[in-house]
C-alpha positions in Angstrom: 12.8 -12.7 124.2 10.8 -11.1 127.5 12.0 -7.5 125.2 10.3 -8.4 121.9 7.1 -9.7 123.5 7.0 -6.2 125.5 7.5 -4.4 122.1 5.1 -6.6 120.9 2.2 -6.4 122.5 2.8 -2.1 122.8 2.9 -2.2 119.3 0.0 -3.8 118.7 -2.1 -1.6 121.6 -1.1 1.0 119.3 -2.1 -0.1 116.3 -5.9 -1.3 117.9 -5.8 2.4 119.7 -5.1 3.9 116.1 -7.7 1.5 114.3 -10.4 2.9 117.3 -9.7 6.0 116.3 -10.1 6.1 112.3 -13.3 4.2 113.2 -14.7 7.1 115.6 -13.5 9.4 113.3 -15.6 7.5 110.8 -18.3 7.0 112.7 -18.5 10.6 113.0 -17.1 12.4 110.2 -21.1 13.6 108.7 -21.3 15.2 111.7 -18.1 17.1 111.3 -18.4 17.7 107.9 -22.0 18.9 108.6 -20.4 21.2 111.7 -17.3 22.6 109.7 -19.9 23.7 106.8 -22.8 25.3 109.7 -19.4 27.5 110.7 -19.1 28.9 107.4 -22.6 29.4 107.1 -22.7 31.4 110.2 -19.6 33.2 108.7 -17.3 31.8 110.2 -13.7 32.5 108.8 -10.4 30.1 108.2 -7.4 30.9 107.0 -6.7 29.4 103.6 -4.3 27.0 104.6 -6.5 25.7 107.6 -9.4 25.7 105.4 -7.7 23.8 102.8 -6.4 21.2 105.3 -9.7 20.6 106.8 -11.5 20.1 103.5 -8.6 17.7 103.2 -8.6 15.9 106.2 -12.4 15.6 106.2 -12.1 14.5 102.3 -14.5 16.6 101.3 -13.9 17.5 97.4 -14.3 21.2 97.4 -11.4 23.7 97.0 -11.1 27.3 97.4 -11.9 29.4 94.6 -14.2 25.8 93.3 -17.7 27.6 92.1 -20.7 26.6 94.2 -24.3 26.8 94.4 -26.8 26.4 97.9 -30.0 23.8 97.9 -32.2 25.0 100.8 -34.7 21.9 101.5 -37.7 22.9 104.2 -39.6 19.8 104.5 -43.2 20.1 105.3 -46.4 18.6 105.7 -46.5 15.1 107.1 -42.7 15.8 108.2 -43.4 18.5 110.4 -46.0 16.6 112.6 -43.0 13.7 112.9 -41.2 12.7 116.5 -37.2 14.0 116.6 -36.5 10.0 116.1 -38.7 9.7 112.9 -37.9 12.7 111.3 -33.7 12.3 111.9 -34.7 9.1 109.7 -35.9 11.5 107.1 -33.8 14.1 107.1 -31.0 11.0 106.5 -33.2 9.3 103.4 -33.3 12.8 102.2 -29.3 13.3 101.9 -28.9 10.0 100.3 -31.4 10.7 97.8 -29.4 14.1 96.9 -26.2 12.4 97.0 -27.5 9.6 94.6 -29.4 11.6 92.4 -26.0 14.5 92.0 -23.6 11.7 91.7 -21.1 12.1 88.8 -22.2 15.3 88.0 -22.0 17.7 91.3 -20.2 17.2 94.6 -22.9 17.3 97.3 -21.8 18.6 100.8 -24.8 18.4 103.7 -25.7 19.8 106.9 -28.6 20.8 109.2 -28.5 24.3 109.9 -29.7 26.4 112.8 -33.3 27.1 111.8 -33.9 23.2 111.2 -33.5 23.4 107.4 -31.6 20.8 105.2 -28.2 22.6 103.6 -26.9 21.1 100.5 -23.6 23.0 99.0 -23.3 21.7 95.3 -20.1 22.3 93.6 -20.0 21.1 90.3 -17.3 17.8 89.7 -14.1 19.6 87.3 -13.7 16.4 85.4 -18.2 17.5 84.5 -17.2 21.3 83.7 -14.3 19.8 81.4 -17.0 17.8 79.9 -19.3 20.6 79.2 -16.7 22.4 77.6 -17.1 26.3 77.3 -20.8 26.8 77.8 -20.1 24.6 80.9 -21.1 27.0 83.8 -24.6 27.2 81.7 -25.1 24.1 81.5 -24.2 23.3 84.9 -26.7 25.2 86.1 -29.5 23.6 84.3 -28.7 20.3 85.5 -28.3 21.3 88.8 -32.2 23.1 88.7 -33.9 19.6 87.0 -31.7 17.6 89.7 -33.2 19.9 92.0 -36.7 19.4 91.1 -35.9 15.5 90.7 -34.9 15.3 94.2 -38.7 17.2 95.6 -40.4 14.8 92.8 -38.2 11.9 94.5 -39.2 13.0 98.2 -42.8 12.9 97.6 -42.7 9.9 95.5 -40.4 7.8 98.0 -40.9 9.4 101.4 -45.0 10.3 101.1 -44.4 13.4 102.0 -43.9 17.8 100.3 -40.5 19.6 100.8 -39.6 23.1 99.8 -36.3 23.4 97.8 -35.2 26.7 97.3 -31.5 27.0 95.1 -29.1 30.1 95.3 -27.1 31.8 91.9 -23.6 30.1 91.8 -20.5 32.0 93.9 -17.2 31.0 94.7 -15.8 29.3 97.5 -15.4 30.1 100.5 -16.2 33.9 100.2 -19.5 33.6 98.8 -21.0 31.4 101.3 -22.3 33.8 103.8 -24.1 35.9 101.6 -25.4 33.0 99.3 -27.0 31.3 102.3 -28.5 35.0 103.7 -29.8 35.3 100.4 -31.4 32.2 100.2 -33.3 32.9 103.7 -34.2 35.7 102.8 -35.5 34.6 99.6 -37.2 31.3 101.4 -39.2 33.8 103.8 -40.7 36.2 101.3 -41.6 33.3 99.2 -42.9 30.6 101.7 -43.1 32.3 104.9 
């Protein structure tokens, strides 16, 4: 009996140390998402299979070879003036209106990237491209320009305040990203400065 209380109680230590875990990795998994897509930003590279199992393990519902587009969202004026605190708050608000606003039509995947600016890969959802049919890519593109301009309408509306929202052309994932996201700075400080 003294044997299957020991077994017991270690099994169930494991199963609250495994229940700790898949809520830490909960807790956390923005952040890693955010950090796995700042390291292909920066140009980082994976190989396939370690790319795909990330993407899997992070459940994030982009595969290679999935077309993509960038959203590029500077927020400005009363943002800018904001304490780290009030402004994290924001920048939050801000990634829950894109994801509410895209939903059903476009995968949204989020992070912050080095020069402070809100990163929004869109890939468009398959079972939406099906939908469309063969003018889909087309089409897909014009909904994700008005969502675009929904979600700038939405932050000044809801969060009192302007942002500049820049979108790139579509590429393909994962080789595109570097240059898609050069691009778009480059395109964001000729036209805003």
């Amino acid at each position: 009996v003294e044997e299957v209380v020991i077994r017991l109680r270690s099994e169930r230590e494991q199963d609250q140390s495994y229940q700790r875990a898949v809520q830490a990795l909960r807790d956390h998994l923005p952040k890693i998402r955010g950090d796995l897509l700042n390291d292909l930003l920066q140009g980082r590279r994976f190989s396939p299979e370690r790319l795909k199992e990330k993407l899997d393990m992070l459940s994030i519902p982009v595969k290679p070879a999935d077309p993509f587009a960038f959203m590029l969202v500077r927020l400005e004026s009363p943002f800018t003036e904001m304490d780290t605190s009030s402004l994290s708050l924001i920048e939050y608000a801000v990634g829950n209106m894109a994801e509410e606003i895209f939903e059903g039509r476009f995968h949204v995947w989020s992070c912050k990237d080095v020069h402070e600016y809100l990163v929004f890969l869109v890939a468009a959802a398959e079972e939406k491209l099906l939908e469309l049919g063969e003018n889909g890519q087309e089409e897909a593109n014009e909904q994700f320009q008005l969502l675009a301009s929904q979600l700038q309408i939405s932050i000044r509306r809801y969060l009192k305040g302007s942002a500049s929202i820049l979108v790139s052309g579509w590429g393909t994932f994962p080789q595109d990203i570097h240059s898609r996201y050069q691009g778009m700075l480059s395109s964001l400080r000729k036209q805003l400065g």
